[in-house]
C-alpha positions, 0 to 999 in steps of 0.5 A: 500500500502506497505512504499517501493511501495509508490506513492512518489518516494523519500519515495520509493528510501528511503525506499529501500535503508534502505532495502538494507542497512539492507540486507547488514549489515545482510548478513555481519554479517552472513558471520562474524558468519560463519568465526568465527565458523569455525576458533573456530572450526579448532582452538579446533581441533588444541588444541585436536589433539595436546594435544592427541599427547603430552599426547601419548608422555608423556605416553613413557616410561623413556627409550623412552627419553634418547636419544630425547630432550623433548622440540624439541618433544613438538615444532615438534608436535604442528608445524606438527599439526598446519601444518595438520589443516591449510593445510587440515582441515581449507580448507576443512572445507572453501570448505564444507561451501562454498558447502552448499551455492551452493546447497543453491543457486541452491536449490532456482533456482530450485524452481524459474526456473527449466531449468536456474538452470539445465544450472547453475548447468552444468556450475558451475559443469564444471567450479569446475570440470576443475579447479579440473583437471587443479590443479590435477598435482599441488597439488600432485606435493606440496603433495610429496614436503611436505611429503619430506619436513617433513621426513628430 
């Protein structure tokens, strides 16, 4: 007989508690994995797509410079850098890692229960769908502010 059915109740509540505490920290430490993967990996691209527009700056010819301040380039580019990565590719990439913990979550229903994973499916697909609808006009809205934003 397993520790955690054990005939005593004290020895059984024990032990699973020590379980749930174990699944707890595991799945803490997981999720602190994740965060800090996809932050090294936005940050990286950060620093890649920065430093491949400085050095397309830096490849200008003299002229190019007369009538542009060299600091005022530097300090735009990587602002409108860190600007792209942390609007779009940080978010994007938060979107994929929480989409593939769906498909993970709806994969294990469909092998438990079929139709409930059907029914959960629909309505995660609904809610996921009307929220993408009812934000629609917002974010073109914010869309057209920053662009207007950084062209002046």
């Amino acid at each position: 007989m397993p520790v955690w059915a054990s005939a005593n109740p004290r020895v059984s509540c024990f032990s699973s508690a020590w379980g749930v505490f174990a699944t707890l920290v595991l799945s803490i430490g997981f999720k602190a994995l994740t965060t800090w993967s996809l932050l090294h990996f936005t940050q990286m691209r950060n620093y890649s797509l920065g430093r491949r527009l400085v050095a397309g700056y830096l490849h200008q010819p003299y002229e190019w410079f007369l009538d542009r301040h060299s600091a005022d380039l530097g300090k735009t580019v990587l602002s409108e850098v860190q600007l792209v990565v942390s609007t779009a590719l940080s978010p994007l990439m938060q979107a994929l890692a929480q989409g593939a913990v769906v498909i993970a979550l709806l994969a294990l229903l469909v092998a438990a229960d079929p139709p409930l994973a059907l029914a959960v499916s629909l309505a995660l697909g609904l809610g996921y769908g009307g929220i993408y609808v009812a934000l629609r006009r917002w974010r073109r809205r914010s869309a057209c502010i920053w662009s207007n934003h950084s062209l002046t």
